[in-house]
C-alpha positions in Angstrom: -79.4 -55.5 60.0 -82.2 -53.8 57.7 -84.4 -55.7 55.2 -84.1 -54.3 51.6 -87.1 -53.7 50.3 -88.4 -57.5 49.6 -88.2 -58.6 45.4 -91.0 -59.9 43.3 -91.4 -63.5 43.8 -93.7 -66.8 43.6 -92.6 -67.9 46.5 -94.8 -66.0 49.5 -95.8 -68.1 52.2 -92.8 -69.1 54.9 -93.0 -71.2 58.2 -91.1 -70.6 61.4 -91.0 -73.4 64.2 -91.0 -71.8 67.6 -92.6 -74.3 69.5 -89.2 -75.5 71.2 -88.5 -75.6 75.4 -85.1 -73.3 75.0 -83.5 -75.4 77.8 -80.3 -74.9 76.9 -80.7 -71.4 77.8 -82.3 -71.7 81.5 -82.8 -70.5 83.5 -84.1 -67.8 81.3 -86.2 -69.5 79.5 -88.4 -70.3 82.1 -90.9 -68.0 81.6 -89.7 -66.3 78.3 -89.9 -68.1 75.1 -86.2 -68.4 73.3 -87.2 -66.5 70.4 -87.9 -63.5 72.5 -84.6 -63.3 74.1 -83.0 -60.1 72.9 -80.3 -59.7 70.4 -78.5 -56.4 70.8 -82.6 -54.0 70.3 -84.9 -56.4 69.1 -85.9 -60.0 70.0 -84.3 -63.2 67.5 -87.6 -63.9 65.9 -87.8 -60.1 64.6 -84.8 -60.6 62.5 -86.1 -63.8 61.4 -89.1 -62.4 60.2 -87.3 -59.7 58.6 -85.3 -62.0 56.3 -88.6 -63.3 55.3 -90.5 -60.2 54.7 -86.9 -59.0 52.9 -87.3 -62.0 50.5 -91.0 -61.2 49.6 -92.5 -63.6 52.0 -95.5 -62.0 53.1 -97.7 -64.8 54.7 -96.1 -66.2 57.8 -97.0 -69.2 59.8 -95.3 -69.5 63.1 -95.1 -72.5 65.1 -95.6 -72.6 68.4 -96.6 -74.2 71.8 -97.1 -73.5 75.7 -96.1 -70.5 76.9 -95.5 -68.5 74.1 -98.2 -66.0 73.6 -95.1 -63.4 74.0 -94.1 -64.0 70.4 -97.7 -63.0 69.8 -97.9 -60.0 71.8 -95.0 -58.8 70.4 -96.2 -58.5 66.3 -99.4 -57.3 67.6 -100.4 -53.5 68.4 -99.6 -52.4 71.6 -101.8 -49.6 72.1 -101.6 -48.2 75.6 -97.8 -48.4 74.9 -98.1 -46.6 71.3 -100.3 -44.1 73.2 -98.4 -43.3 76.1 -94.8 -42.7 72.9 -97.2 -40.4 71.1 -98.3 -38.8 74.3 -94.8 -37.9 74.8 -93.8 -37.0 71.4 -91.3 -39.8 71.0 -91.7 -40.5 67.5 -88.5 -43.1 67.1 -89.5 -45.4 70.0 -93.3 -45.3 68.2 -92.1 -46.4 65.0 -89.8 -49.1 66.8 -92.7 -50.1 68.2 -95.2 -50.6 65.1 -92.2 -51.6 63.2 -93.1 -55.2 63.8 -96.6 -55.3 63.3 -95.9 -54.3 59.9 -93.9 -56.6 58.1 -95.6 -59.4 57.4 -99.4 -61.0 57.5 -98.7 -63.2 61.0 -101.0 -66.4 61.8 -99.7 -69.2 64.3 -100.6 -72.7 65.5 -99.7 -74.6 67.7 -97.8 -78.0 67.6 -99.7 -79.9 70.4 -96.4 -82.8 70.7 -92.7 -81.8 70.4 -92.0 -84.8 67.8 -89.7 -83.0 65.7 -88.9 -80.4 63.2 -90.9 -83.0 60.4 -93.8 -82.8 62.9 -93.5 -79.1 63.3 -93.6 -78.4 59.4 -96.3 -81.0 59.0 -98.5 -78.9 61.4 -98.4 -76.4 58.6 -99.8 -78.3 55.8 -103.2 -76.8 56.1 -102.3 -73.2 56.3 -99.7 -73.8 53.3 -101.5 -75.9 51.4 -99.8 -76.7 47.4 -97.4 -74.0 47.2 -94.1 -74.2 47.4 -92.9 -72.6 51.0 -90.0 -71.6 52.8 -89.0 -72.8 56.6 -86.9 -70.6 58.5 -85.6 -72.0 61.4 -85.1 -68.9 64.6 -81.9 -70.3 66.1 -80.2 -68.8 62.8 -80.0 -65.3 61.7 -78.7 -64.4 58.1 -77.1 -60.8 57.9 -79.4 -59.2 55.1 -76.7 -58.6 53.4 -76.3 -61.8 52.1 -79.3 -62.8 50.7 -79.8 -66.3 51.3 -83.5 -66.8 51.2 -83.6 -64.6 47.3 -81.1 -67.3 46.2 -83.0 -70.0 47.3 -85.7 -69.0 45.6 -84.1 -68.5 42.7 -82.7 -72.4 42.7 -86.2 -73.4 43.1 -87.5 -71.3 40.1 -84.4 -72.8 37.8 -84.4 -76.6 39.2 -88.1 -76.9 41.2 -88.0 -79.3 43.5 -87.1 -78.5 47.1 -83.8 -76.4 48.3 -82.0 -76.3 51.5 -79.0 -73.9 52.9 -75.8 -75.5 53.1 -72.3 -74.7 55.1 -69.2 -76.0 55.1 -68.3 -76.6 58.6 -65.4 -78.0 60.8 -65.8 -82.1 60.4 -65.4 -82.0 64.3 -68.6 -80.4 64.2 -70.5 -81.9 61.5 -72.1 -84.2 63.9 -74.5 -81.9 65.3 -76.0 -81.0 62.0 -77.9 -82.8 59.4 -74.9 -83.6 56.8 -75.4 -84.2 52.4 -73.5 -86.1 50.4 -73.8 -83.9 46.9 -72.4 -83.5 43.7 -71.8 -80.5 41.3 -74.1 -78.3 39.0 -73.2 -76.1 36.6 -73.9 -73.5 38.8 -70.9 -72.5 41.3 -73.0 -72.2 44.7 -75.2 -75.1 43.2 -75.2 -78.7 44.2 -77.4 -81.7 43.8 -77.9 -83.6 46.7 -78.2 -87.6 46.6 -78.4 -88.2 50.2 -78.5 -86.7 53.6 -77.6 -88.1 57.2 -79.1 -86.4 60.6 -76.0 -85.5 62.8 -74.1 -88.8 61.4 -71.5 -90.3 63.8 -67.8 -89.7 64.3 -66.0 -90.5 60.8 -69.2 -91.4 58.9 -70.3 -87.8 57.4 -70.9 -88.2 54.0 -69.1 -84.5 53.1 -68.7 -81.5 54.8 -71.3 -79.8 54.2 -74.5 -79.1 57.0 -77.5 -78.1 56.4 -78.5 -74.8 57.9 -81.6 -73.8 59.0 -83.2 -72.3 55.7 -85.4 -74.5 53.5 -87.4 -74.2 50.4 -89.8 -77.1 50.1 -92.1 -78.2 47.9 -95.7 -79.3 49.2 -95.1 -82.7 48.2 -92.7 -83.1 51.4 -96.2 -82.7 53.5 -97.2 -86.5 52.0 -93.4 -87.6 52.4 -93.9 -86.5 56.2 -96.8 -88.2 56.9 -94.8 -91.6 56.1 -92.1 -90.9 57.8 -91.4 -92.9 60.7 -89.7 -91.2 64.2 -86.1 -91.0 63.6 -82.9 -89.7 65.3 -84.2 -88.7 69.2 -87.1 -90.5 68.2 -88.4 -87.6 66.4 -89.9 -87.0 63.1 -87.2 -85.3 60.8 -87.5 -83.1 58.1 -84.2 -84.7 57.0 -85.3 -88.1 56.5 -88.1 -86.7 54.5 -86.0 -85.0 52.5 -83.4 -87.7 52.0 -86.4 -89.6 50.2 -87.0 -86.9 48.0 -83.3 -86.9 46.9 -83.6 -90.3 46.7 -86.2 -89.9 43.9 -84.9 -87.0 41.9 -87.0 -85.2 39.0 -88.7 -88.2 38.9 -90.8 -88.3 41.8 -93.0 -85.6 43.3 -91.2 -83.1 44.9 -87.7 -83.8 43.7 -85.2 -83.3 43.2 -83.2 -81.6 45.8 -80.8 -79.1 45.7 -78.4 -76.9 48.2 -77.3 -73.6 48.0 -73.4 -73.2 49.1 -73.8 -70.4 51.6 -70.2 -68.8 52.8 -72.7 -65.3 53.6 -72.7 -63.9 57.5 -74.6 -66.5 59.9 -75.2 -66.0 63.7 -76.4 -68.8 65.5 -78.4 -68.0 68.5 -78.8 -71.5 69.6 -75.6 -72.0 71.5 -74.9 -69.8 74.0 -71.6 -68.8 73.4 -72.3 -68.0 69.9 -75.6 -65.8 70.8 -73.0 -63.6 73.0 -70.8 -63.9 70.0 -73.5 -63.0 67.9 -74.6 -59.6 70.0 -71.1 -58.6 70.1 -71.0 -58.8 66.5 -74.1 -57.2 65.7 -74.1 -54.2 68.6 -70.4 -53.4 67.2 -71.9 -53.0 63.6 -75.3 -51.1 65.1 -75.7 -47.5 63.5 -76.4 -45.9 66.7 -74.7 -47.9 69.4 -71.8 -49.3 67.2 -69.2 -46.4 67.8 -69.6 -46.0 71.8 -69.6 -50.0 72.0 -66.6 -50.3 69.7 -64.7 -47.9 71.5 -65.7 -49.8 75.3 -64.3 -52.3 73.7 -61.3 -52.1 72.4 -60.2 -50.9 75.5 -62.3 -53.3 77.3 -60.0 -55.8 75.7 -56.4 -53.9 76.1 -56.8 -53.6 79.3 -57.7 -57.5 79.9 -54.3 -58.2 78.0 -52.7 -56.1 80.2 -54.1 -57.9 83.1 -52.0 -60.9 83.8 -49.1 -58.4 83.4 -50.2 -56.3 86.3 -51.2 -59.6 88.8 -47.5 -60.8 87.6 -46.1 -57.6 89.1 -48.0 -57.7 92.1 -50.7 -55.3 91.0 -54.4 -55.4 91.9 -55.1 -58.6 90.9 -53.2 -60.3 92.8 -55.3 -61.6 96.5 -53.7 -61.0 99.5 
């Protein structure tokens, strides 16, 4: 997964929420933040930040909270480490190394209370000021191959207003997702939204379509979020916000809002079957370690087939 080199754009400034517990992955998480857990060579957030950078978002704001100066440490200079690879001549760890530290301008602050994705973004007003910005949220990766973020920008530049990501997903899973009700452009991959529901119950989604966790907002969401009142989980959400500015359309300040119909490569890291899925995916596509891994396992797999077969015949997997 390597960025392209990043388009010209008016969109430049992107915020990343990172302030969240990870307890659905302890005990792990315990002392490591979520974002740093590794996916296949390098930790979630550096592929997160290398959509962004890819898209020509050079000004980062990341989000965070307790305990996670590690995401810090890691897009900083580590110079006994960087001294020690040159020491030794080992000029492809080095450049691994600095990599990070190059791809965008990094700042961070932190969201003192966990109320909510709304609360998180709001804690970027300041550092974002009025221009339009991007939110990426780490728990999902987009394969750079599909270039979500580009697009988005692009809707913005045709329609203004703000845009979100959308996916069509499985209605027994639409629950867990913030949910639009939309209708067509004249754009294929384009729709309008006129309402949205955070993770609606059983039977009541308005479509099938979720949002995922790519926005493109417009500054005026910071006054929408101010207003808002705690909502689902008793949080402030960015969805309610938005659903107002749908609500308003070109008329008011900040609308209207559209989605981009993504049907590109996503990995979601957030569950922890899928982040397995997700390294499996991505370490048997890897440059270097693809071929040995894809060889390990395809066999890996025939011989689990052949498995049952062998316990059925009395082989080794049967216990005494």
């Amino acid at each position: 997964m390597s960025p392209s080199p990043p388009p010209a754009t008016t969109v430049t400034k992107a915020v990343i929420p990172a302030a969240g517990l990870g307890t659905r992955f302890l005990p792990a998480t315990k002392a490591m933040p979520k974002e740093m857990l590794p996916v296949v060579d390098r930790p979630a957030i550096q592929y997160v930040v290398e959509e962004a950078a890819g898209a020509g978002l050079s000004d980062l704001l990341v989000i965070t909270g307790r305990n996670k100066r590690p995401l810090e440490d890691h897009f900083d200079h580590a110079w006994e480490l960087e001294e020690a690879l040159t020491r030794k001549g080992d000029e492809g760890r080095l450049r691994s190394v600095r990599e990070s530290t190059a791809l965008a301008a990094i700042h961070y602050v932190r969201q003192g209370t966990p109320a909510g994705l709304g609360h998180a973004v709001l804690c970027a007003q300041q550092h974002v000021g009025d221009e339009p910005f991007a939110v990426l949220l780490g728990d999902d990766l987009i394969d750079p191959r599909d270039p979500l973020l580009t697009r988005m920008i692009e809707v913005r530049e045709r329609f203004g207003g703000s845009v979100v990501a959308l996916m069509e997903t499985d209605p027994a899973s639409i629950h867990l997702y913030g949910c639009a009700a939309v209708e067509p452009t004249a754009q294929d991959d384009v729709v309008r939204l006129t309402d949205l529901v955070e993770k609606p119950a059983p039977g009541q989604a308005p479509s099938a379509y979720a949002v995922i966790g790519r926005y493109l907002l417009d500054p005026a969401v910071f006054e929408v979020l101010r207003r808002t009142p705690p909502g689902h989980g008793g949080e402030i959400q960015l969805t309610d916000a938005l659903r107002e500015l749908a609500h308003g359309g070109a008329a008011s300040p900040g609308g209207p809002v559209h989605g981009v119909l993504f049907t590109g490569r996503r990995y979601d890291t957030g569950d922890r079957a899928e982040y397995l899925r997700t390294i499996v995916r991505l370490a048997y596509e890897h440059d270097d370690l693809g071929p040995g891994f894809r060889e390990w396992l395809t066999a890996f797999v025939d011989a689990e087939r052949e498995a049952p077969t062998a316990a059925a015949d009395g082989g080794p997997g049967v216990a005494a």
